[in-house]
N, C-alpha and C positions, 0 to 999 in steps of 0.2 A: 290134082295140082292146079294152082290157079294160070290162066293164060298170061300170055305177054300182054301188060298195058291196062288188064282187068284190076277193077280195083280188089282189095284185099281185104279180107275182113278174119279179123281175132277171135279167138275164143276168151269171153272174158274169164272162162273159169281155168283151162288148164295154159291160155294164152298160145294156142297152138293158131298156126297160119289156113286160112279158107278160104277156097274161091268165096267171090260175091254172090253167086248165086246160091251156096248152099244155106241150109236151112237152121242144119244143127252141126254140129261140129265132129267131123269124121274121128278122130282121136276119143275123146269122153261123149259124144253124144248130145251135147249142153246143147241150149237153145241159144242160136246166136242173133245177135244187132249188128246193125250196119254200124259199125265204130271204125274210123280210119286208123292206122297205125301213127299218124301224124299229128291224130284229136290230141287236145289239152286234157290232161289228168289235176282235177280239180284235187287241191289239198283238203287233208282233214285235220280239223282245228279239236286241241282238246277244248273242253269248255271252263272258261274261268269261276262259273257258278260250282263247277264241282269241284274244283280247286279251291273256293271257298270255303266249302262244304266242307270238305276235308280237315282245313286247317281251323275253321271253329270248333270241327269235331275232336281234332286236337289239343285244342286251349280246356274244353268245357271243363276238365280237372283242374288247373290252374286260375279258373276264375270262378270256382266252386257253382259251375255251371249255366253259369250264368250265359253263354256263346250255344249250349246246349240244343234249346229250341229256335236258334238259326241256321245254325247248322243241320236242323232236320228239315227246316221248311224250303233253307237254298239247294238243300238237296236233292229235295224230290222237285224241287222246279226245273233242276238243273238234269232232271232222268226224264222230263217231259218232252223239253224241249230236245235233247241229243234223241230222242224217239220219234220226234216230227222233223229231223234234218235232214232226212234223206239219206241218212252215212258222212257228212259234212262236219257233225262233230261226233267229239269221243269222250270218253272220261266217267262211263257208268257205273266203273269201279272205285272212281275215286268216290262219286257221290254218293254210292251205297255204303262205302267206308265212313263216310261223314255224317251220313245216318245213323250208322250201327254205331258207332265209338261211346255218343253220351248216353246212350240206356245199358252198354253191356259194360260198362266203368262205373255206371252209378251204384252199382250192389258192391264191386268191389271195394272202393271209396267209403261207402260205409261202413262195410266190414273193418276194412283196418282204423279206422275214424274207432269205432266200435272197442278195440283194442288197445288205441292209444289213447284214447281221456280217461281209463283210468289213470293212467303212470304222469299223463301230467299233472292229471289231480294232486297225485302223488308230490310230485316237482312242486308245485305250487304251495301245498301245503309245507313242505320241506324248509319251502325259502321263507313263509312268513313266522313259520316257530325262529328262524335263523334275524329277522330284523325284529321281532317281539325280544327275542334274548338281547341282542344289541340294546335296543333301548332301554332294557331292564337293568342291563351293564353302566349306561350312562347315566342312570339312574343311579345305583349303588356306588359309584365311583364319586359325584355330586355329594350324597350325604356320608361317604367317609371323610371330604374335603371338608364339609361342614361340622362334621363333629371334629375333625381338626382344630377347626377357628371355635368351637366351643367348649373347650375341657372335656373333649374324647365322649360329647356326648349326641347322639345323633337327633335329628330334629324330634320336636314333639312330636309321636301318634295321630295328634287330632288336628294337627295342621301340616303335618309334613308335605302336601303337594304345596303349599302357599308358599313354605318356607323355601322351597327350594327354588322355586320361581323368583322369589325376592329376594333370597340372600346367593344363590347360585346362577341364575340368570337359566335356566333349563326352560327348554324351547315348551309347549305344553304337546306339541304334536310326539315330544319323548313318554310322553304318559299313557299314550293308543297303542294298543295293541295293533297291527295292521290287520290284523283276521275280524277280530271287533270292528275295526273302522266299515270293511266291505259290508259286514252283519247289520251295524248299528247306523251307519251312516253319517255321524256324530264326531266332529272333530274335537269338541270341549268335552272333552272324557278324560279320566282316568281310570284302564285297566288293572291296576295295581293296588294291592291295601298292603300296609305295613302291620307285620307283626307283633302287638301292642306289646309284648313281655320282653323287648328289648331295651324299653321305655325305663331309665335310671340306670343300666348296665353299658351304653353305649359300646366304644370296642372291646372293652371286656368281657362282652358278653362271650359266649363258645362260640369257635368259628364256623360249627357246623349248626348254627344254630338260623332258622331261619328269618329272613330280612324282610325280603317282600315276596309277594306273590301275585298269583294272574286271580280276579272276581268279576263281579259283575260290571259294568259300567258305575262311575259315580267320582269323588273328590274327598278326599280328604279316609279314605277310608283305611281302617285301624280293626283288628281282629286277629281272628285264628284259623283253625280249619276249618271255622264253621262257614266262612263266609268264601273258603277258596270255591272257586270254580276251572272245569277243566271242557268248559264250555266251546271257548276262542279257538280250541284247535280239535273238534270235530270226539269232544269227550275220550280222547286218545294220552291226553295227562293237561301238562301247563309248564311252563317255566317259573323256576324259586329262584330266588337269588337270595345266596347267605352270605354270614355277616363277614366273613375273610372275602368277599369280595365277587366270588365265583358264580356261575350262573350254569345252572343246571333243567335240562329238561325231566321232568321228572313224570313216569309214566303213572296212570292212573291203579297199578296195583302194588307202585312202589310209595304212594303219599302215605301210607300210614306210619309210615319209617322216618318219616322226617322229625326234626329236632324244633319243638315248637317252645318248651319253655327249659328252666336249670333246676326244676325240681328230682332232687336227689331219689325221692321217693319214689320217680314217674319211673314205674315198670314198663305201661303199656299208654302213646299215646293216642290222645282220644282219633275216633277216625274222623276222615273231614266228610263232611256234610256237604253231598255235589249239590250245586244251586242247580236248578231247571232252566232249560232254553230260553 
């Protein structure tokens, strides 16, 4: 036990009470320093560099990594320096965490990445057969109104995009396909050719009889299946639009079924001839 008046010295490990003269600490044995009971207990600061760390390593998924390689570099600066502080700072867990976050999420991130562009592909492709039909709609809705104002007969074949530009006021960007436009780059197009065998039957003709269709880029264009293409939407079909008005996507194993002319004879009609990329 220590004397009266003798100063006191700690054990800094189990904090047990020891004369000054001893050496090691009667209790655990610990090698003791002269520490007063009265010394100042210096704080320990966590370090804001790995608190950095941390929260870059955090973000790196949200900024498609781009916080990644700061987060690795404030990290290990920030496990440097709390290794040269004597015990004065802390936080080696954070900064190892801020380490590890952007290379052990990057495999994950891809993986579901990986997963998901197919199905938006999917999406995407969904929504632009969905404004290709639109426009085919505004489209056919235009030369019903015109063959209204002309004895029920629908524009010529060989100038139907002009005509309806001059006599209907139809925007030309209704004439693009939106799938063509990303392809072709080309705003002065028209994806669409008219059905030449409508040409003197106007709305008399059969309603299931076909109007227009999706082909290759161009103006003015007039034919059959020889010239449809099922190009615009990833050779998966096209959009028809027939002559009741209706607008149908129509799959690449169902064209040969469509209604191209009113010959009574036509058993079987001819198949369409897919244009190439």
């Amino acid at each position: 036990m220590a004397k009266i008046g003798e100063e006191k010295m700690f054990c800094p490990k189990c904090k047990t009470q020891n004369p000054d003269s001893a050496q090691s600490c009667w209790f655990c044995h610990s090698v003791l320093t002269p520490v007063s009971p009265s010394s100042p207990v210096l704080s320990v600061k966590t370090s804001g560099l790995a608190i950095a760390s941390l929260v870059l390593g955090i973000l790196a998924p949200f900024t498609c990594f781009i916080t990644a390689i700061p987060a690795i570099v404030i990290g290990i600066v920030a496990l440097v320096k709390i290794s040269k502080s004597a015990g004065q700072l802390k936080g080696s867990g954070l900064a190892i965490t801020g380490i590890v976050i952007p290379p052990a999420l990057l495999p994950i991130i891809a993986l579901l990445m990986g997963i998901m562009m197919p199905a938006l592909a999917r999406v995407k492709q969904a929504s632009l057969r969905i404004v290709c039909a639109n426009n085919m709609s505004n489209l056919t809705k235009a030369m019903l109104i015109y063959a209204n104002d002309n004895n029920d007969m629908f524009p010529t074949p060989a100038k139907w995009c002009d005509l309806l530009v001059e006599y209907q006021n139809v925007s030309k960007q209704t004439f693009a396909c939106p799938a063509a436009l990303i392809k072709y780059r080309s705003v002065d197009q028209c994806n669409y050719a008219m059905n030449k065998n409508v040409e003197g039957l106007g709305t008399n003709a059969p309603p299931d009889m076909v109007l227009l269709f999706e082909t290759q880029p161009g103006w003015n264009q007039s034919g059959g299946p020889e010239i449809l293409s099922t190009d615009n939407h990833q050779g998966e079909g096209c959009n028809v639009a027939f002559v009741d008005s209706h607008i149908q996507f129509v799959r690449i194993e169902d064209l040969k079924n469509l209604k191209w002319t009113t010959m009574e004879n036509e058993t079987s009609p001819p198949e369409p001839i897919l244009l190439p990329p």
